[in-house]
C-alpha positions in Angstrom: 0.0 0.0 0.0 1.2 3.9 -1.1 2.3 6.2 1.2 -0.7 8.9 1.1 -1.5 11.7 3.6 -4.9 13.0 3.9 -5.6 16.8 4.5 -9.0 18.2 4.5 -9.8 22.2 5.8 -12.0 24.1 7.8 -12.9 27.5 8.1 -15.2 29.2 11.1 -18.4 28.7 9.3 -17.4 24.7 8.7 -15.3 23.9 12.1 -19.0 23.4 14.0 -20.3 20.9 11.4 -17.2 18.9 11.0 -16.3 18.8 14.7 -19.4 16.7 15.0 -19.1 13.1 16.6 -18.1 11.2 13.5 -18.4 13.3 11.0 -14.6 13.9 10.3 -14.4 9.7 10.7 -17.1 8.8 8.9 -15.9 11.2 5.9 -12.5 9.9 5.6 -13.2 5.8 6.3 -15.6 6.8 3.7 -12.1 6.5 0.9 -11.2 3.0 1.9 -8.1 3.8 2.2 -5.8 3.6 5.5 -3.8 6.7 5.5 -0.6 7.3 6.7 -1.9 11.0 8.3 -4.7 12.5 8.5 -4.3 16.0 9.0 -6.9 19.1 9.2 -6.0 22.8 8.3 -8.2 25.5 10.3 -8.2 28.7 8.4 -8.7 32.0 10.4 -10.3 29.9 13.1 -7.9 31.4 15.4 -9.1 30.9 19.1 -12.4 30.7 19.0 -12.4 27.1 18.9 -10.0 26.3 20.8 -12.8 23.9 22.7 -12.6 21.5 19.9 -10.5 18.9 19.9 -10.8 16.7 16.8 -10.4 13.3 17.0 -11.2 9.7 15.7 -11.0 6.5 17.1 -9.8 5.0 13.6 -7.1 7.2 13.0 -5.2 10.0 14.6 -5.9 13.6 13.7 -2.9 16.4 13.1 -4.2 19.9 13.2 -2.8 23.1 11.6 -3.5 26.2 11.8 -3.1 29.0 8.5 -1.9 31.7 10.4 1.5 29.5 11.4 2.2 30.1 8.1 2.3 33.6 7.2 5.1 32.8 4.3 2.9 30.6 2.7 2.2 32.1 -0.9 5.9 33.3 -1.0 7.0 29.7 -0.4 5.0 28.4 -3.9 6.2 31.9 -6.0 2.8 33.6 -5.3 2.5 37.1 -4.5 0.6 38.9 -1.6 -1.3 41.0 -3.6 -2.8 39.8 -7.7 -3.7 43.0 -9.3 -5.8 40.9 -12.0 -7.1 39.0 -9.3 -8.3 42.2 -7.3 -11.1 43.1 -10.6 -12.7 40.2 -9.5 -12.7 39.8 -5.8 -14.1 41.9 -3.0 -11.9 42.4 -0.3 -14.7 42.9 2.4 -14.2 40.6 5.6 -17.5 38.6 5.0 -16.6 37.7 1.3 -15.3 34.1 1.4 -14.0 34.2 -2.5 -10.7 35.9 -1.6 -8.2 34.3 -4.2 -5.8 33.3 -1.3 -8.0 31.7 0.6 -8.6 29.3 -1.9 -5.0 28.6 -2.4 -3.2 28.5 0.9 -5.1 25.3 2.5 -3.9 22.9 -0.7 -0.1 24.7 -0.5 0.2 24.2 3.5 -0.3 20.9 3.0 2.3 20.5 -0.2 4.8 22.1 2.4 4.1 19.5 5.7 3.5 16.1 4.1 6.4 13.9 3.3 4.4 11.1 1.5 4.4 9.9 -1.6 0.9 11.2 -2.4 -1.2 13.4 -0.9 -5.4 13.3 -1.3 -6.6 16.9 -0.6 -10.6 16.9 0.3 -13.3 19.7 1.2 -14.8 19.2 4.3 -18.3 19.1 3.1 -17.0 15.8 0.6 -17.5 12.4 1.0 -17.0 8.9 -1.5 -20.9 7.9 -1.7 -20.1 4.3 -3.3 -17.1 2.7 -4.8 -16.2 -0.8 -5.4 -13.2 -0.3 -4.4 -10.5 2.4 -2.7 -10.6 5.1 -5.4 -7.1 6.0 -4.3 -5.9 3.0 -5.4 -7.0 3.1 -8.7 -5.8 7.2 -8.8 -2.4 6.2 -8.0 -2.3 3.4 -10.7 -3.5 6.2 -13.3 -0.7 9.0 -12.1 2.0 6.0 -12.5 0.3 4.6 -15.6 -0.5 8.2 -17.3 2.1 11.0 -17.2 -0.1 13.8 -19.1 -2.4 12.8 -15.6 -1.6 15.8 -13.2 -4.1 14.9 -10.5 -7.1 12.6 -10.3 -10.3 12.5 -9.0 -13.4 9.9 -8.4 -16.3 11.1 -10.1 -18.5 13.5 -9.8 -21.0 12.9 -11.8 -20.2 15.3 -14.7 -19.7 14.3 -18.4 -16.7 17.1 -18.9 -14.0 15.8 -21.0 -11.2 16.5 -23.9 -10.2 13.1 -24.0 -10.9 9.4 -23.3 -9.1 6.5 -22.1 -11.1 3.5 -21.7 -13.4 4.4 -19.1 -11.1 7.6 -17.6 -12.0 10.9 -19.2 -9.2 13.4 -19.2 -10.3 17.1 -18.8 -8.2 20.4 -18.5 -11.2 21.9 -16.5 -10.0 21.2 -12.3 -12.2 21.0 -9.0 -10.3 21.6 -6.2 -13.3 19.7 -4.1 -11.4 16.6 -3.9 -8.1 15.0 -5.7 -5.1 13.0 -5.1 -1.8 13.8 -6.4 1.9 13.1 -6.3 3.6 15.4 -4.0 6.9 15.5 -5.0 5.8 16.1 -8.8 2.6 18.5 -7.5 4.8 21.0 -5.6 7.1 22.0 -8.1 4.1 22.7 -10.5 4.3 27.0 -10.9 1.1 28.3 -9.3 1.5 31.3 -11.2 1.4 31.0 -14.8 0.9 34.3 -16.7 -2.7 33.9 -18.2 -4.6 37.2 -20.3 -8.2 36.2 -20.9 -7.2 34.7 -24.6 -8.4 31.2 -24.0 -10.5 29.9 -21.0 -10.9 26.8 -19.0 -13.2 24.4 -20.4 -16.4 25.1 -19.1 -16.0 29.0 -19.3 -16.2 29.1 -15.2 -16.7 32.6 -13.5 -13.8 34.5 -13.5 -13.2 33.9 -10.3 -12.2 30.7 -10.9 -8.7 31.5 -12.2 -7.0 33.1 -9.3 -8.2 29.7 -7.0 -6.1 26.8 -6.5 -8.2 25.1 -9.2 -7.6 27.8 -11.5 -4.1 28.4 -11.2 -3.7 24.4 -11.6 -5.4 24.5 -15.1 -2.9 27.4 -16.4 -0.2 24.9 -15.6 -2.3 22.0 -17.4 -3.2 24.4 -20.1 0.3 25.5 -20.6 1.9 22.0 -20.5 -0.9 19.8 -22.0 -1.5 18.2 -18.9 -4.6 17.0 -17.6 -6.9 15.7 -14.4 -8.2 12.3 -14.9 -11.7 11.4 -13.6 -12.5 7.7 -12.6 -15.8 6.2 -13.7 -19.3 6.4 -12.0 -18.1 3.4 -10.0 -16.3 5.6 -7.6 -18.5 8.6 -6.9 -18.0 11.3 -4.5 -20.7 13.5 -3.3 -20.4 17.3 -2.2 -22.4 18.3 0.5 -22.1 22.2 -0.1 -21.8 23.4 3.4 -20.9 26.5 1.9 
């Protein structure tokens, strides 16, 4: 079995749901997979919380917090302040699309794990059925397929540019919920020039570009990359807690 670390996030509006008895559990036994970590980021939490505690009797839980990490977006080449990025986000306090926090969750963990592969998941996702671990069959694809940046179990969609067997092969990225290979994943450059002239397919909001998910397909755009998505068999579900 692969070395893989599992991260998952919360922010203040998530922390109460996912501090639930076994709701963290139940969401990550949910992959099938036994993890060498399992780790969750609080972003801007800071001590509010401090009463929770989480824990599982499966598995043992590492927590982070964001703001041990002020360097973060300088560590991956990313700068404090996107002037593009500012047209398109509002910089008011109760605004949860701020570019950044949308990219530093996925980059703290790139800097603290030290496995082979990482799986990165939303809070508010869950595998609903699979007939087996979906991680195993996404680490078989990134060693089988090198034009395979990340992959992902299903989610439902019929998005693709290309088709191998049953995997489709799309440019367009979720963030929601992915595994990768870390060493390969954190050298990718998070900030690839980009200037309107050709769009993700899909044609998301333009938002999208300055998240995570964004800024991963301008490196698959650029380099003719791609994320791979597994077959209906392994289906994830997104609760949309927010």
């Amino acid at each position: 079995m692969s070395n893989v670390d599992f991260f998952t996030f919360c922010y203040p509006g998530d922390i109460i749901r996912l501090s639930q008895p076994g709701e963290l559990e139940s969401r990550v036994l949910s992959h099938g997979y036994s993890f060498n970590t399992v780790n969750v980021i609080r972003q801007r939490c800071d001590h509010d919380f401090d009463n929770i505690v989480f824990s599982s009797n499966s598995f043992t839980v590492t927590e982070w917090r964001t703001e041990d990490f002020p360097n973060i977006l300088q560590d991956f080449n990313l700068p404090e302040v996107d002037e593009q990025a500012e047209e398109f986000y509002r910089y008011d306090p109760p605004y949860n699309h701020i570019w950044t926090r949308h990219c530093i969750n996925h980059l703290i963990g790139l800097k603290i794990s030290q496995a082979d592969y990482i799986v990165f998941s939303d809070c508010d996702c869950r595998m609903d059925h699979q007939p087996s671990s979906w991680v195993n069959v996404a680490i078989d694809i990134l060693n089988r397929y090198n034009d395979a940046l990340i992959v992902c179990p299903s989610e439902g969609g019929y998005m693709e540019e290309k088709r191998i067997g049953n995997i489709r092969f799309t440019q367009n990225v979720s963030q929601q919920l992915f595994c990768c290979e870390r060493a390969r994943f954190k050298t990718i450059d998070f900030n690839v020039p980009w200037n309107w002239e050709v769009k993700c397919p899909g044609d998301p909001a333009g938002v999208y570009y300055w998240m995570l998910e964004g800024r991963i397909w301008r490196y698959l755009h650029k380099n003719g990359l791609y994320r791979a998505i597994l077959p209906i068999e392994w289906r994830y579900r997104h609760d949309e807690w927010h």
